[in-house]
N, C-alpha and C positions, 0 to 999 in steps of 0.2 A: 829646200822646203821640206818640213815633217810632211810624213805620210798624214793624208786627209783621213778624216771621219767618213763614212757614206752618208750615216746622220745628219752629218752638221752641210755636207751638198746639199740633200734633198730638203734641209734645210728653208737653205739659198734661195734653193730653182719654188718651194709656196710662196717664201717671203718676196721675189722679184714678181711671181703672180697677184699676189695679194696685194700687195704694197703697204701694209702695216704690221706689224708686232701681235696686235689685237686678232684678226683677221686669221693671220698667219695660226696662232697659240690654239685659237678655234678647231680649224680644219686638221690641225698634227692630233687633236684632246691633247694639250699640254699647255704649261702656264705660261703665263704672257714673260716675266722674270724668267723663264726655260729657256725660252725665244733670244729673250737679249742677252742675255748668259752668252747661249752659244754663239751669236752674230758677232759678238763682240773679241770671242776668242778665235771665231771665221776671219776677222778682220786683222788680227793679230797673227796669225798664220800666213795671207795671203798677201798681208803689206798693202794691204787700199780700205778704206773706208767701206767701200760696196756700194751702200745707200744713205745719201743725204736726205737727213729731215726736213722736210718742210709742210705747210699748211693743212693742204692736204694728202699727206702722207709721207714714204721712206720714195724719195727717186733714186735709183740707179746710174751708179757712175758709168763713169766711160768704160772701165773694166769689167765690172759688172754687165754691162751691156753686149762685151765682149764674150767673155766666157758661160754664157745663161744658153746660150744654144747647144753647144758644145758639152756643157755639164749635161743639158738636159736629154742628150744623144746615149751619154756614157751610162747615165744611171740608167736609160732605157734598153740598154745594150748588158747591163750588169742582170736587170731584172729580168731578162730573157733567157739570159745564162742560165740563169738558178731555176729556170723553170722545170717542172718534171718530163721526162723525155713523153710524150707520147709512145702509144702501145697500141699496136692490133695486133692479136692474134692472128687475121686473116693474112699477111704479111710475113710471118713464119716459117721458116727454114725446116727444124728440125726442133721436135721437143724428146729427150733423152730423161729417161725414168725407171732409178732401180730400185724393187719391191725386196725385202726380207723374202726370204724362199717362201713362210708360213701365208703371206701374201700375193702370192701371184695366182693360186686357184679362185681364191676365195674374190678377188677383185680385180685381177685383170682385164677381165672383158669388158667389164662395165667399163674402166677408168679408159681403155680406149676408144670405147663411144662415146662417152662426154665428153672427152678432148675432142673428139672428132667432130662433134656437133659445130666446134667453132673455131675450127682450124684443119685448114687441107696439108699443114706439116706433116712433112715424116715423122712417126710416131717410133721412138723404139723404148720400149721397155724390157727392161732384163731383170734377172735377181741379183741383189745383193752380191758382190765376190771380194774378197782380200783385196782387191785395185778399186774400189768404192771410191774412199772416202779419198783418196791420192789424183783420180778422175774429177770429183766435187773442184777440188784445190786446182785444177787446170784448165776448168768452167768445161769439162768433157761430159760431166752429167749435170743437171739442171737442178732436179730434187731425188730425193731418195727417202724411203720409210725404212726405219730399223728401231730398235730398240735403245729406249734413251740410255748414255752409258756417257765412262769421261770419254771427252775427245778433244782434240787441239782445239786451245782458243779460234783457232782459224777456222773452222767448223760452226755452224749454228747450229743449234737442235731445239724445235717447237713440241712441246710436251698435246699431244690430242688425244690419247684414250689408255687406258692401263685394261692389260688383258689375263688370264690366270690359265693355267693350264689344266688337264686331264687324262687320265688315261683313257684310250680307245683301242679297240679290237678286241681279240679272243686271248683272252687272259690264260687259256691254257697254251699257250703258243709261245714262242720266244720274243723276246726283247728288241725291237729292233729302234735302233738310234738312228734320225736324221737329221745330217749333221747342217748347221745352219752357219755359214761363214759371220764371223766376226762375233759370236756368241757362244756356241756350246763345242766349239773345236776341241776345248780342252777341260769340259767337264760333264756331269749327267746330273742337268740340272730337276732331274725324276727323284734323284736319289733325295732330294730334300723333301721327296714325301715317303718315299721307301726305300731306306738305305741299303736293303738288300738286293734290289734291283739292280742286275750288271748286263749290258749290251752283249749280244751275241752276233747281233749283222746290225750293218754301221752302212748305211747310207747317204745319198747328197739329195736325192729326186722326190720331191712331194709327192709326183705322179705315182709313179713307185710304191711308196708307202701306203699309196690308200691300196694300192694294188695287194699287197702285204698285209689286209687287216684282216681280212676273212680268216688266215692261218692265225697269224699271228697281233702280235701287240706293238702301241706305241703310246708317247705320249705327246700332249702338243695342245694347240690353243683351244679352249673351249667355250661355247654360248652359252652353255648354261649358269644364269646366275647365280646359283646357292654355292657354286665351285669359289674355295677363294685360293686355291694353291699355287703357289709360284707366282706370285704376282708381278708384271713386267711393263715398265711406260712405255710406252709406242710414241716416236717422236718425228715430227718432217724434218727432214735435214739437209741444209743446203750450205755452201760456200759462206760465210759469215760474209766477205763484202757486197754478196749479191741478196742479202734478206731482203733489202728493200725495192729490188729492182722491180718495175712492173711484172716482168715475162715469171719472176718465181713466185711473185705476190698472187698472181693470177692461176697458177700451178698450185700455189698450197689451198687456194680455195674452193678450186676443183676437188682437190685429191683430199682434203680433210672430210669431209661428210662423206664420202665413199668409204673409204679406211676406219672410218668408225662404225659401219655397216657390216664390217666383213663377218661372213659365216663362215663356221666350221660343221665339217659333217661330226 
């Protein structure tokens, strides 16, 4: 026997309801010629007639009468399948969340009270590090913010706010670089607005640097809108098989309207 249609079942299971063509063509929205098209190539596939015409209406063979329960188990057992899994959050384990370094002052605290508002999960967020996106691929982190950039088809990334940078602190003070994994490791991305500008102290700690701006200087993200230098996409990024999953759909709608809020001093 050819592999069946699901179409041409559920078909079957209105037409054995209904008991007409007409009836049938109604309840699908499709044409009555759509109807007997297909019943006709049902009947050719399954080796029995189905349903005999008479007076009033198509009756049901012996086979048909057979297999109408049975069908009507399978498709109801198919259409269950495909359902979307349900989701609570109150049900949760653990939700795992790494911010770009430039992100974790500026919105940290908040993204964990609004997780928290609706989920008593272990909350762990950390920053961004060179084992990111290899965590993403082994579903060890759930979402992560960083900067849109190429990355493995196996990677999604959701484009939500573009941000520019500035200079900050005492301009008569030294240069100091903070180094931000998976973006400026291996460049000064300052010097695309002052090519003369070369780091002197080269660090990894956010905290740190604001600590460092009374002496000296830095560069990095800024609120102020008339700034347009260095312009950089900010993107949610998660496991490409799991974009659709409730538990990250439900993560990026938290964390998107947060992350477009972040301040810098």
């Amino acid at each position: 026997m050819k592999p069946l249609d699901l179409n041409s079942l559920s078909l079957f299971i209105t037409l054995y309801q209904e008991g007409t063509t007409q009836r049938t063509a109604l309840k699908l929205n499709r044409s009555q010629s759509y109807v007997s098209k297909s019943l006709a190539q049902l009947r050719e596939e399954l080796a029995d007639p189905l349903f005999v015409r008479t007076a009033t209406g198509l009756v049901p063979t012996t086979y048909a009468n057979n297999i109408a329960p049975k069908v009507k188990e399978a498709l109801a057992l198919m259409h269950n399948a495909l359902k979307p899994e349900l989701f609570d959050p109150l049900t949760l384990d653990k939700v795992i969340i790494h911010l770009a370094t430039p992100f974790i002052i500026p919105i940290g605290k908040r993204l964990i009270t609004t997780i928290r508002q609706q989920t008593p999960a272990i909350i762990e967020l950390r920053e961004w590090n060179l084992h990111t996106e290899a965590l993403l691929l082994e579903d060890q982190v759930d979402l992560a913010v960083h900067a849109l950039k190429d990355r493995p088809q196996s990677i999604y990334q959701k484009k939500i706010m573009t941000i520019c940078g500035n200079f900050k602190g005492n301009r008569q003070g030294e240069f100091v670089k903070t180094v931000i994994d998976n973006y400026n490791e291996h460049n000064n991305i300052c010097q695309l607005v002052d090519a003369e500008i070369k780091p002197s102290i080269i660090i990894d700690n956010q905290y740190l640097a604001e600590q460092l701006m009374d002496e000296h200087f830095s560069y990095g993200p800024t609120n102020e809108p008339e700034k347009k230098n260095t312009p950089t996409d900010i993107a949610l990024i998660c496991k490409a098989t799991r974009r659709n999953s409730p538990k990250v759909q439900w993560l990026m709608d938290l964390c998107a309207p947060i992350v477009k809020k972040s301040q810098w001093p």
